[in-house]
Backbone and ligand atoms as CSV (ligand in chain L), in Angstrom:
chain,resi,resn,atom,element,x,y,z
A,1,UNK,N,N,-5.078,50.348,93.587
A,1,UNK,CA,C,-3.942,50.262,92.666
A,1,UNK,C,C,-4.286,49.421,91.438
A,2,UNK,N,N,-4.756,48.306,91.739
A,2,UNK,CA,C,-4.940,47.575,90.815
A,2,UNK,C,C,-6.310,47.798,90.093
A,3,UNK,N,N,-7.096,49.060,90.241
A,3,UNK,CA,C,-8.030,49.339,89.897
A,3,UNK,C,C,-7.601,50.242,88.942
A,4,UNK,N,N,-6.431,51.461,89.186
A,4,UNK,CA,C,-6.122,52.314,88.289
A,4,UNK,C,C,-5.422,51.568,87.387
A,5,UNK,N,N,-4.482,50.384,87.836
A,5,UNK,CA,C,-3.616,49.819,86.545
A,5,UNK,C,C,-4.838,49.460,85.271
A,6,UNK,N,N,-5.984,48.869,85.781
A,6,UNK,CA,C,-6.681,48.564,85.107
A,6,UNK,C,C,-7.374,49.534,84.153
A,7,UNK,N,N,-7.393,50.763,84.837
A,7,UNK,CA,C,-8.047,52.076,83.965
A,7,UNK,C,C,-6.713,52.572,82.976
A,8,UNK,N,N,-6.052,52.499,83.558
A,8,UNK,CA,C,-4.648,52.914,82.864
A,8,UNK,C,C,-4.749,51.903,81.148
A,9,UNK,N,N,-4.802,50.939,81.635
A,9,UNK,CA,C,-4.687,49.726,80.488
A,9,UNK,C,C,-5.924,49.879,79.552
A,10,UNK,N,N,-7.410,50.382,80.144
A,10,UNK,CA,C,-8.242,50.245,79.436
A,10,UNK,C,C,-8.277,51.434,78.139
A,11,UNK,N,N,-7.911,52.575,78.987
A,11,UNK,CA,C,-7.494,54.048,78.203
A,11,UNK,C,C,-6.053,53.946,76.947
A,12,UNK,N,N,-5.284,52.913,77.499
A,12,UNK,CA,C,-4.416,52.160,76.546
A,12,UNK,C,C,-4.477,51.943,75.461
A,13,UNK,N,N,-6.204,51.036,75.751
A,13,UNK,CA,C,-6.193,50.048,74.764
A,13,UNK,C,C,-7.470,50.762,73.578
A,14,UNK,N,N,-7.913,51.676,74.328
A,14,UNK,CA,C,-9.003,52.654,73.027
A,14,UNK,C,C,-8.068,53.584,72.490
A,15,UNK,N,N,-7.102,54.076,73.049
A,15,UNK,CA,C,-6.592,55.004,72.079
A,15,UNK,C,C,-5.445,53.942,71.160
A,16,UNK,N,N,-5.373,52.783,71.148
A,16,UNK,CA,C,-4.782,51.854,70.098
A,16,UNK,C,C,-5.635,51.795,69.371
A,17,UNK,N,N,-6.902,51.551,69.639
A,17,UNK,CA,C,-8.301,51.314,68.598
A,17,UNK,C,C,-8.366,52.535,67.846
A,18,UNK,N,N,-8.243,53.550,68.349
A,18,UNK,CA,C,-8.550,55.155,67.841
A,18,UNK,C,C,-7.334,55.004,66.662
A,19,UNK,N,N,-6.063,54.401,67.452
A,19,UNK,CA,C,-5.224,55.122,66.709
A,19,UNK,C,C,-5.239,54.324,64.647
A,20,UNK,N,N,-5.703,52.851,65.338
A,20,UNK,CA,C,-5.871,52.218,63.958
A,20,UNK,C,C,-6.810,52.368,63.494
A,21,UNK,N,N,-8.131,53.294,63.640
A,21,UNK,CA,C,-9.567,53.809,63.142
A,21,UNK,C,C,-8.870,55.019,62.035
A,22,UNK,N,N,-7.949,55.658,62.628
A,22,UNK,CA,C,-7.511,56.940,62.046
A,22,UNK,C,C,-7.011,56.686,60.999
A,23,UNK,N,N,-6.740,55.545,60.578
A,23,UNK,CA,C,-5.245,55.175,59.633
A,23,UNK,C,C,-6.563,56.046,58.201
A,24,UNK,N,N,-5.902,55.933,56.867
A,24,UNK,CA,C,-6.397,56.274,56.080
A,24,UNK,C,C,-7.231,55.060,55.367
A,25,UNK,N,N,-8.467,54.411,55.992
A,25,UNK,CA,C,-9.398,53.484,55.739
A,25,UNK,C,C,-8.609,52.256,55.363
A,26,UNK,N,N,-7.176,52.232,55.501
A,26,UNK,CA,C,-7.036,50.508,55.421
A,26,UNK,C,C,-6.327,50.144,53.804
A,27,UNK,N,N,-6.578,51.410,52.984
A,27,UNK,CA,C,-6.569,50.499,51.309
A,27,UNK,C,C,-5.263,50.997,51.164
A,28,UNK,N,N,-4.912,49.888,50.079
A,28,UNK,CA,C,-3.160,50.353,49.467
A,28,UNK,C,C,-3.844,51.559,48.699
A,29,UNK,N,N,-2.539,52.235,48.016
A,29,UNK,CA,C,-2.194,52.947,48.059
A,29,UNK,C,C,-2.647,52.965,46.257
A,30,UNK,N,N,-3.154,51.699,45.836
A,30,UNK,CA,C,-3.078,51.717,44.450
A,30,UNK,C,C,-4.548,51.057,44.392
A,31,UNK,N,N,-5.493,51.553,44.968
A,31,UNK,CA,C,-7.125,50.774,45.028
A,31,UNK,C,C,-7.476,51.423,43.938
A,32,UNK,N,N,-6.748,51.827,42.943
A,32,UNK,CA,C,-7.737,52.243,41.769
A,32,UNK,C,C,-7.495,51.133,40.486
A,33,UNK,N,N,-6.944,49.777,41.016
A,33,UNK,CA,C,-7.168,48.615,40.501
A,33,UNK,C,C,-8.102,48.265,40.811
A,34,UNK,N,N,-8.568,47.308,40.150
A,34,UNK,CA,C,-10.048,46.354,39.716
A,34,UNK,C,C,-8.929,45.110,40.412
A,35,UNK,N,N,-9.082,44.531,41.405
A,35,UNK,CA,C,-7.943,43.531,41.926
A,35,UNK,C,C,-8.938,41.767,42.126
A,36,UNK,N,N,-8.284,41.385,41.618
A,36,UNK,CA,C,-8.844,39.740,41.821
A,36,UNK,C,C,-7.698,39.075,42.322
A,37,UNK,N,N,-7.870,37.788,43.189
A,37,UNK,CA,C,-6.635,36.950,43.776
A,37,UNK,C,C,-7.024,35.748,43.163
A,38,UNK,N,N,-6.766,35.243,42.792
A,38,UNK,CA,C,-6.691,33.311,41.801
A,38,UNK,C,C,-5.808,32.594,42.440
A,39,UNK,N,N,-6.531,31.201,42.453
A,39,UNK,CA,C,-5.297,30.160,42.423
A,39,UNK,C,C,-5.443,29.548,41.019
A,40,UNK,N,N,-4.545,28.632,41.009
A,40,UNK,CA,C,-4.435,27.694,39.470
A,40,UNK,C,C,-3.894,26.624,40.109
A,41,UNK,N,N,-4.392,25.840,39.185
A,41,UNK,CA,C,-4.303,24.503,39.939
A,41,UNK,C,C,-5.092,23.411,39.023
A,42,UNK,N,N,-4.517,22.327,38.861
A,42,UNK,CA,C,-5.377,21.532,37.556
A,42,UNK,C,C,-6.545,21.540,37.508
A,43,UNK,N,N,-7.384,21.039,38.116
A,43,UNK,CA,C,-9.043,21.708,38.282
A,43,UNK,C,C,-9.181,23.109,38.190
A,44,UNK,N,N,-8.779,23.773,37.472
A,44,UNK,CA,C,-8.659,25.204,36.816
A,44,UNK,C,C,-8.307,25.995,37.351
A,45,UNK,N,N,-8.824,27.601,37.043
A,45,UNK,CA,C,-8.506,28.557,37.963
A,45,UNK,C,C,-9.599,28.897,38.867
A,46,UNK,N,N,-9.306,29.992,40.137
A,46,UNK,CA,C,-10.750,30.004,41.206
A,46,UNK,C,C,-10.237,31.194,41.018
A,47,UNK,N,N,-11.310,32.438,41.320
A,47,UNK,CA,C,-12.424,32.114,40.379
A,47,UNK,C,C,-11.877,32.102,38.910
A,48,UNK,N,N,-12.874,31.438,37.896
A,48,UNK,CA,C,-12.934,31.218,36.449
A,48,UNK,C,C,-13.331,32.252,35.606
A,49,UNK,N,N,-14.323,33.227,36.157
A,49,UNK,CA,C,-15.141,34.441,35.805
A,49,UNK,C,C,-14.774,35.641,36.161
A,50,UNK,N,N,-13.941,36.646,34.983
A,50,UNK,CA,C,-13.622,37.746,36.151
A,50,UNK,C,C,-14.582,39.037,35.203
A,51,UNK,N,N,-15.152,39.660,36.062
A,51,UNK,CA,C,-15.826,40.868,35.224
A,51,UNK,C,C,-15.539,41.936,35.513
A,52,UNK,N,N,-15.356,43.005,34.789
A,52,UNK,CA,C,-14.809,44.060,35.297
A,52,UNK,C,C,-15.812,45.415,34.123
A,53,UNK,N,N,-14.953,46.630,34.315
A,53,UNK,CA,C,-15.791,47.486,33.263
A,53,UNK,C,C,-14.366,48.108,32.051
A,54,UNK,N,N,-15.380,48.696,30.734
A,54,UNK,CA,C,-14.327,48.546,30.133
A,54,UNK,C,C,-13.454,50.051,30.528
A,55,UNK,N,N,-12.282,50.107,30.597
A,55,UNK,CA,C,-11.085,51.212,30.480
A,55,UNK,C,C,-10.161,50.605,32.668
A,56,UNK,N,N,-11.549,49.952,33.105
A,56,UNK,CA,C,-10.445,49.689,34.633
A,56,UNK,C,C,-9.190,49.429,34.414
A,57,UNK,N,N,-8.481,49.629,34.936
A,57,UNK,CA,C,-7.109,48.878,35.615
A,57,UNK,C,C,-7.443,47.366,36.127
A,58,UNK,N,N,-6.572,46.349,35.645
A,58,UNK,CA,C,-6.879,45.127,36.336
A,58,UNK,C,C,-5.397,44.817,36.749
A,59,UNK,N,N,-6.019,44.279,37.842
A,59,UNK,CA,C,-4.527,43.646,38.848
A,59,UNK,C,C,-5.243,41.836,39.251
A,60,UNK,N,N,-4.129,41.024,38.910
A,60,UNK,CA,C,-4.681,39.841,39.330
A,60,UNK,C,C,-3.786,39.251,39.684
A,61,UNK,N,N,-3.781,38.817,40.972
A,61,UNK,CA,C,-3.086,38.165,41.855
A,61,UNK,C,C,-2.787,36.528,41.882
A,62,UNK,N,N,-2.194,35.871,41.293
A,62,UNK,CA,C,-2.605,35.022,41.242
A,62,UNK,C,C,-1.493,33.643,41.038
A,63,UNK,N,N,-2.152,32.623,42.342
A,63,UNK,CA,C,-1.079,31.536,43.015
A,63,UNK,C,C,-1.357,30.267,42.585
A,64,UNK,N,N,-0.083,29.422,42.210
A,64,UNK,CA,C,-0.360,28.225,41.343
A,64,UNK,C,C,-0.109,27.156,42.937
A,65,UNK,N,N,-1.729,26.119,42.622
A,65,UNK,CA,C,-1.006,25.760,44.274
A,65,UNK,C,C,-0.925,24.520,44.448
A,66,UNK,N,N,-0.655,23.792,42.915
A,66,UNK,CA,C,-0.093,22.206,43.277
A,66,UNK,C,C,1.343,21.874,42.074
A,67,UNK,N,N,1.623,23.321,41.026
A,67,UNK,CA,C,2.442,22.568,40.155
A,67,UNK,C,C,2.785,23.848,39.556
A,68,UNK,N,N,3.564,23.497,38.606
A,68,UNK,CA,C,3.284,24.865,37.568
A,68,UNK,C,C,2.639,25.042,36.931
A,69,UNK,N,N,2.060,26.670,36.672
A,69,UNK,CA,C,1.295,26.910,35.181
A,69,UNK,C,C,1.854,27.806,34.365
A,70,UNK,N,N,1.115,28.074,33.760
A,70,UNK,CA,C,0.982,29.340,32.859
A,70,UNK,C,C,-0.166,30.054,32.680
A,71,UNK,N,N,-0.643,31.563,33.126
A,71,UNK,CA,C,-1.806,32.143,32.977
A,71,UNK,C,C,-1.732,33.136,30.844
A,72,UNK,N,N,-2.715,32.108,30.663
A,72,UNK,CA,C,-2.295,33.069,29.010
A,72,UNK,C,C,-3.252,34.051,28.388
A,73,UNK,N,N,-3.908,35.225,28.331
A,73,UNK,CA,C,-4.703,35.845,27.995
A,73,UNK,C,C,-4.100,36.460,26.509
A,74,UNK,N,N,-4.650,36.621,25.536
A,74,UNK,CA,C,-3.967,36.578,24.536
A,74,UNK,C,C,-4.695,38.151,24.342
A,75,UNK,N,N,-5.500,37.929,23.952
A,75,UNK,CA,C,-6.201,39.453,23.770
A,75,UNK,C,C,-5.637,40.532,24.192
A,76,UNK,N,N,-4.684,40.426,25.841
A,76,UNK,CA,C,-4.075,41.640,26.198
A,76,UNK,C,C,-2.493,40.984,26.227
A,77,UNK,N,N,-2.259,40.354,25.254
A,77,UNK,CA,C,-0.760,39.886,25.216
A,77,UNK,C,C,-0.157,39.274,26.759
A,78,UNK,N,N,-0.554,38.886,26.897
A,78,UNK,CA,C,-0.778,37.914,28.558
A,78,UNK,C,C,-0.389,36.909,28.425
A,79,UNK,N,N,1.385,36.431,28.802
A,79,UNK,CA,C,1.513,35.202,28.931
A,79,UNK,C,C,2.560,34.688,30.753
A,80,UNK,N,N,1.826,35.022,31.767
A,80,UNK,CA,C,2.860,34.416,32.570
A,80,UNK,C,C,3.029,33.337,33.433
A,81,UNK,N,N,4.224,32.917,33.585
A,81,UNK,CA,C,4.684,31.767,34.371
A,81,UNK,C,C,4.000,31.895,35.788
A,82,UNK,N,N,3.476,30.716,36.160
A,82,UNK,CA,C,3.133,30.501,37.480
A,82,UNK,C,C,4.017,29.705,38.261
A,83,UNK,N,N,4.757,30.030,38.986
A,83,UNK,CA,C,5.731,28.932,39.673
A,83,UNK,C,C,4.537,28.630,40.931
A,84,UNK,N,N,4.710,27.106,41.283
A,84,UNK,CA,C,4.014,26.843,42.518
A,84,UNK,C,C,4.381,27.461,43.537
A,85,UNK,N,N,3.101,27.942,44.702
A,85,UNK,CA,C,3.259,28.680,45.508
A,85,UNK,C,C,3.548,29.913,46.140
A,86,UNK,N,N,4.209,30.693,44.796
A,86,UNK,CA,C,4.765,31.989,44.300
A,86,UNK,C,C,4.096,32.646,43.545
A,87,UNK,N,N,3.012,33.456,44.124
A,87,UNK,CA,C,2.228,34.584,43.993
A,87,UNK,C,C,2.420,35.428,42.668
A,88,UNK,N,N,2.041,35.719,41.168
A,88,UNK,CA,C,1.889,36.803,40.296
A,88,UNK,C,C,1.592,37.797,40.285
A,89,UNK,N,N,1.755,38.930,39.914
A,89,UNK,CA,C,0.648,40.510,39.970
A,89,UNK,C,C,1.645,40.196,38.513
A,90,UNK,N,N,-0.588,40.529,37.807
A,90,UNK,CA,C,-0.360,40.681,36.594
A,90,UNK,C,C,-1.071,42.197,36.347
A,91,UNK,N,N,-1.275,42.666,35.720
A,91,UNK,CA,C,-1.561,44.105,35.315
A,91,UNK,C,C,-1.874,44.530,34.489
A,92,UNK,N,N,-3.064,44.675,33.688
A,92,UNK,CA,C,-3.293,45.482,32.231
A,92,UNK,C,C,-4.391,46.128,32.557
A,93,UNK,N,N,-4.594,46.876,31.545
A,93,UNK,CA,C,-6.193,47.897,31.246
A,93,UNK,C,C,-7.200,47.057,30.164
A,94,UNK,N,N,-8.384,47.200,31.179
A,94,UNK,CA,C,-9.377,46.303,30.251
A,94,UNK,C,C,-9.905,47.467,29.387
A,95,UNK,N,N,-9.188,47.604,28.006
A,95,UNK,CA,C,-9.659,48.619,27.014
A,95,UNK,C,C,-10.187,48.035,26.018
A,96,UNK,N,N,-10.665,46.583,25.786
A,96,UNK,CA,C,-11.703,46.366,25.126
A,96,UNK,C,C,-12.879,45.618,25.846
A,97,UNK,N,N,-13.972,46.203,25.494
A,97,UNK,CA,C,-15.523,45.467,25.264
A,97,UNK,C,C,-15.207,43.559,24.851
A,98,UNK,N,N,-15.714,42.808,25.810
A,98,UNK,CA,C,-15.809,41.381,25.455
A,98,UNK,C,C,-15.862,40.734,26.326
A,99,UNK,N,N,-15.715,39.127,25.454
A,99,UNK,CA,C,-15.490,37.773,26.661
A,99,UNK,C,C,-14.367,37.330,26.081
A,100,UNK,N,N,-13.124,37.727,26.867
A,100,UNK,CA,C,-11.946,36.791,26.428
A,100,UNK,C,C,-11.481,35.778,26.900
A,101,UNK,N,N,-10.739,34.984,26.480
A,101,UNK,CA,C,-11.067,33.402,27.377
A,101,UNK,C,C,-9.510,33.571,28.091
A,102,UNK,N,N,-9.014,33.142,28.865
A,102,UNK,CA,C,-7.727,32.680,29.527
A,102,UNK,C,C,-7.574,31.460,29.564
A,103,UNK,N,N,-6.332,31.053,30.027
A,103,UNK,CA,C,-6.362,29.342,29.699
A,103,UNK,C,C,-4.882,29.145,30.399
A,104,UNK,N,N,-4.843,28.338,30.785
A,104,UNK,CA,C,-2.962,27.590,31.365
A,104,UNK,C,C,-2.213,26.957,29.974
A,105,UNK,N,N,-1.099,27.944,29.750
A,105,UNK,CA,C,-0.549,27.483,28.286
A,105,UNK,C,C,0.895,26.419,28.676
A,106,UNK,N,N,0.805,26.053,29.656
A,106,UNK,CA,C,2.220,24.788,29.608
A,106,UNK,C,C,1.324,23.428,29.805
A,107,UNK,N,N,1.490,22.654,29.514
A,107,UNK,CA,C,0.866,21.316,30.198
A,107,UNK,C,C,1.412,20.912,31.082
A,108,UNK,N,N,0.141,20.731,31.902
A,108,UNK,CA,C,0.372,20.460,33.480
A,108,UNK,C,C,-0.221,19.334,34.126
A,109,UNK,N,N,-0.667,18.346,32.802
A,109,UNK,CA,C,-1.421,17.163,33.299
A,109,UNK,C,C,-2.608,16.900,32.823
A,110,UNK,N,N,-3.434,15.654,33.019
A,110,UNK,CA,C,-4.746,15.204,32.540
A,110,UNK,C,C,-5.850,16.845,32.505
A,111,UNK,N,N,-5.961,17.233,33.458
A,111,UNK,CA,C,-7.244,18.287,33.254
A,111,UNK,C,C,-6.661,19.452,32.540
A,112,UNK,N,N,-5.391,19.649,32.117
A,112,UNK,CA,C,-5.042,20.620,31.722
A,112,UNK,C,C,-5.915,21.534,30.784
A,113,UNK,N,N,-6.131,20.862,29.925
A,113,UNK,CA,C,-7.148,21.089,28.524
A,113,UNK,C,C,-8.584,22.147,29.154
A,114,UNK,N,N,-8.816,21.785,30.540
A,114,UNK,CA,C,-10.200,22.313,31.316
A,114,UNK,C,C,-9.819,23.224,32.200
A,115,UNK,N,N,-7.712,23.646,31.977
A,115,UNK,CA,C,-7.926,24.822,32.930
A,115,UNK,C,C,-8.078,26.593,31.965
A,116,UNK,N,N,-9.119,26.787,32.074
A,116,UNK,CA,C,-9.988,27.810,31.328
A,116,UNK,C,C,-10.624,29.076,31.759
A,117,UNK,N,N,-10.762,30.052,31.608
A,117,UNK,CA,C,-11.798,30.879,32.615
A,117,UNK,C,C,-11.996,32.292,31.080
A,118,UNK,N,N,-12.678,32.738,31.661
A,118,UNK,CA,C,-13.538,34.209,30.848
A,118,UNK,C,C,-12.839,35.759,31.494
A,119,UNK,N,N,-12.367,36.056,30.990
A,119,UNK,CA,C,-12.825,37.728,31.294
A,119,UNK,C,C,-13.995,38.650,30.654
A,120,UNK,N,N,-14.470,39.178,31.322
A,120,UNK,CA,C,-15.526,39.793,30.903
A,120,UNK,C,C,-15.414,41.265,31.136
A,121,UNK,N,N,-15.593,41.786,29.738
A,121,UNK,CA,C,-14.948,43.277,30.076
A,121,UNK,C,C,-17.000,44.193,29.576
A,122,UNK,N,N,-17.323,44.735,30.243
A,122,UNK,CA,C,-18.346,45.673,29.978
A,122,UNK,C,C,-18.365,46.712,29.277
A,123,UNK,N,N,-19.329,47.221,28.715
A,123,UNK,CA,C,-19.079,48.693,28.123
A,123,UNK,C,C,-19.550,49.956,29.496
L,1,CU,CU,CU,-1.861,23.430,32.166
């Protein structure tokens, strides 16, 4: 008995495996973003460097995780509020060639001035 419960359970537990193998590989539904996740935080943003190619979709995720900020990319008219702890999706098309800089546009304290990072768009 307790040999079949056990076969019973094992046959259970592969066709659970099967059944989440089957799913459609796992990705949302919108993977034809270029997606980055950031925090911000006075010691800047993580990561600082984002590269992508030029015409992608960019999606950037991104969590302020000791205060408020502001993420400001000017080049693609990019200015938003970071409330602490409360997650952004920001969204544009990298349709130009460059290195554009980003930066935290509220002051948020001594390192503020050093919270900075690059986008890097390719041809
Ligand atoms: Cu700041």
């Amino acid at each position: 008995m307790s040999r079949r419960c056990g076969f019973i359970l094992a046959v259970g537990a592969l066709m659970a495996i099967a059944a989440i193998k089957a799913r459609p590989s796992g990705k949302a539904p919108s993977s034809d973003y270029h997606e980055f996740t950031l925090t911000a935080k006075d010691s800047g943003f993580e990561p600082n460097i984002l590269t992508v190619k030029k015409g992608e979709k960019v999606r950037l995720i991104i969590t302020a995780t000791d205060c408020e900020h502001e993420f400001r990319l000017d080049t693609f008219d990019i200015n938003q509020v970071l409330q602490k702890g409360n997650p952004e999706i920001i969204e544009f098309t990298a349709s130009k060639v460059g290195t554009f800089e980003f930066k935290c546009s509220v002051y948020c304290g001594k390192r503020h001035g050093k919270m900075k990072g690059k986008l890097v768009v390719q041809e």
